[in-house]
C-alpha positions in Angstrom: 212.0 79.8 -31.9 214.1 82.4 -33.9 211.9 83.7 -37.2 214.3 82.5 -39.3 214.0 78.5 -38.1 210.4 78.5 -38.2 210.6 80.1 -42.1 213.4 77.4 -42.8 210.6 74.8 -41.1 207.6 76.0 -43.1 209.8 75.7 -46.7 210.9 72.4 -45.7 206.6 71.4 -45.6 206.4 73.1 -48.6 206.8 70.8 -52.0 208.2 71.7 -54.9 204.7 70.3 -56.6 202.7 72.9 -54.4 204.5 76.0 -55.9 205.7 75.1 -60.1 203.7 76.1 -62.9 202.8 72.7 -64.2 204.0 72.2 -67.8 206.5 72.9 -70.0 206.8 75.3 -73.0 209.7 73.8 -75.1 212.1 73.7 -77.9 214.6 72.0 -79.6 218.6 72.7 -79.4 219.1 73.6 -82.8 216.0 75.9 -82.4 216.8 79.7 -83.1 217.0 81.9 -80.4 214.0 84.4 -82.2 211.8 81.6 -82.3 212.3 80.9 -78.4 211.9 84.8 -77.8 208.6 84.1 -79.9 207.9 81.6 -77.6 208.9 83.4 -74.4 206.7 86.4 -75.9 203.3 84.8 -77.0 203.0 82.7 -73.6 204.8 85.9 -71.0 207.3 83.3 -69.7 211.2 83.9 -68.8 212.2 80.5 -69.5 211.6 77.5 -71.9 213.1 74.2 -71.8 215.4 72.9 -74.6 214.6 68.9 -74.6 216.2 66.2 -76.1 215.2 64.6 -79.2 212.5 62.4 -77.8 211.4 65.2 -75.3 211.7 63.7 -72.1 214.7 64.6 -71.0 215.9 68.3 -70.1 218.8 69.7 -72.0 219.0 73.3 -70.9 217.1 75.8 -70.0 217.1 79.5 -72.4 216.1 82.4 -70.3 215.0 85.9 -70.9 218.5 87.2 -69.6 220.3 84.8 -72.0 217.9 86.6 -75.2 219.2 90.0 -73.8 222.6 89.0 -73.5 222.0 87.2 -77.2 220.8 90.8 -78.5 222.8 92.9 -77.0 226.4 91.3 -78.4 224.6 90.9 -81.9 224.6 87.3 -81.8 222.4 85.1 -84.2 222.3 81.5 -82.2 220.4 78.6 -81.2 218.7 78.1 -78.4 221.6 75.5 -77.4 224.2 77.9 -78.2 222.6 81.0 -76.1 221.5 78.5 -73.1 223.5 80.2 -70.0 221.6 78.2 -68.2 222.5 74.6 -66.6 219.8 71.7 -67.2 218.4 71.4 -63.6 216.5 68.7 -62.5 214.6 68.9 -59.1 211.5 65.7 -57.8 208.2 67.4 -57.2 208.5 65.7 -54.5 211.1 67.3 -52.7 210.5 70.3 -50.5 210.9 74.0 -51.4 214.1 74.7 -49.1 215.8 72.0 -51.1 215.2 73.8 -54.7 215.9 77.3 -52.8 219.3 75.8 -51.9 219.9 74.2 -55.2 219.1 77.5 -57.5 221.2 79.4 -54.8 224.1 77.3 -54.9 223.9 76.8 -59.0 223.2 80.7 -59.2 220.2 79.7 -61.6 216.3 80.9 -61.7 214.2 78.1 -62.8 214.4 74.8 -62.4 213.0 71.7 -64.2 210.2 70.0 -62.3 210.3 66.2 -62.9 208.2 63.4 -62.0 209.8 61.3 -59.1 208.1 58.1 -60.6 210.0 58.7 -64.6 212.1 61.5 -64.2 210.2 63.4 -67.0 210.2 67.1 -66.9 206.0 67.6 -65.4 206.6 71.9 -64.8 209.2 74.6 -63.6 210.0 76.2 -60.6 211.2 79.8 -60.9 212.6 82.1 -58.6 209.3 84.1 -57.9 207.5 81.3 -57.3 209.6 80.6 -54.3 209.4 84.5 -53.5 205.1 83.9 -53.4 205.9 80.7 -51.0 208.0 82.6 -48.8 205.4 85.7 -48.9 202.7 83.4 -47.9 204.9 81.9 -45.1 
């Protein structure tokens, strides 16, 4: 078998579950963008969730590129405002290829982790963390 189909094979064994940080660190749309960088900062993470008023629900995701790109043109927004980032929802449940695929085809980094059961966000997958699955492969 070709490397690349047995790679392909072991993601697709993988689950999303296996390879998120579990958790969330959130905010709130109207939110300002320093107090997410404060946020990012204090707990050394490149994303946080913006949720919905009653916080189960993902809104958007603000990462560390969308702060640069915030700084750099000068601009004082929300958190809603500098989101670059699409809301994106993937099962823990589902395996690893499938949220490879789905930040690849959406061009995004993280995405939201939700439980299969609620659809609540329970964590978020980032790039790297597929890099560390595919290391271990």
């Amino acid at each position: 078998m070709p490397k690349e189909s047995a790679l392909s094979d072991a993601l697709t064994h993988v689950r999303v579950r296996d390879c998120m940080n579990p958790g969330t660190l959130t905010c709130g749309a109207d939110d300002s963008l320093q107090d997410v960088a404060a946020i990012m900062a204090n707990h050394r993470v490149h994303a946080v969730v913006i949720t919905t008023a009653n916080a189960d629900r993902p809104a958007g995701v603000v990462s560390d590129l969308d702060v640069v790109a915030a700084v750099a043109s000068g601009a004082d927004c929300s958190a809603h405002q500098a989101a670059a980032t699409e809301a994106l929802t993937i099962s823990a449940d589902e395996p690893l290829r499938d949220a490879a695929q789905l930040m690849s085809e959406h061009g995004v980094s993280h995405l939201v982790v939700v439980d299969s059961s609620g659809g609540s966000p329970v964590g978020v997958l980032s790039t790297l963390d597929i890099a560390t699955a595919y290391a271990n492969s």
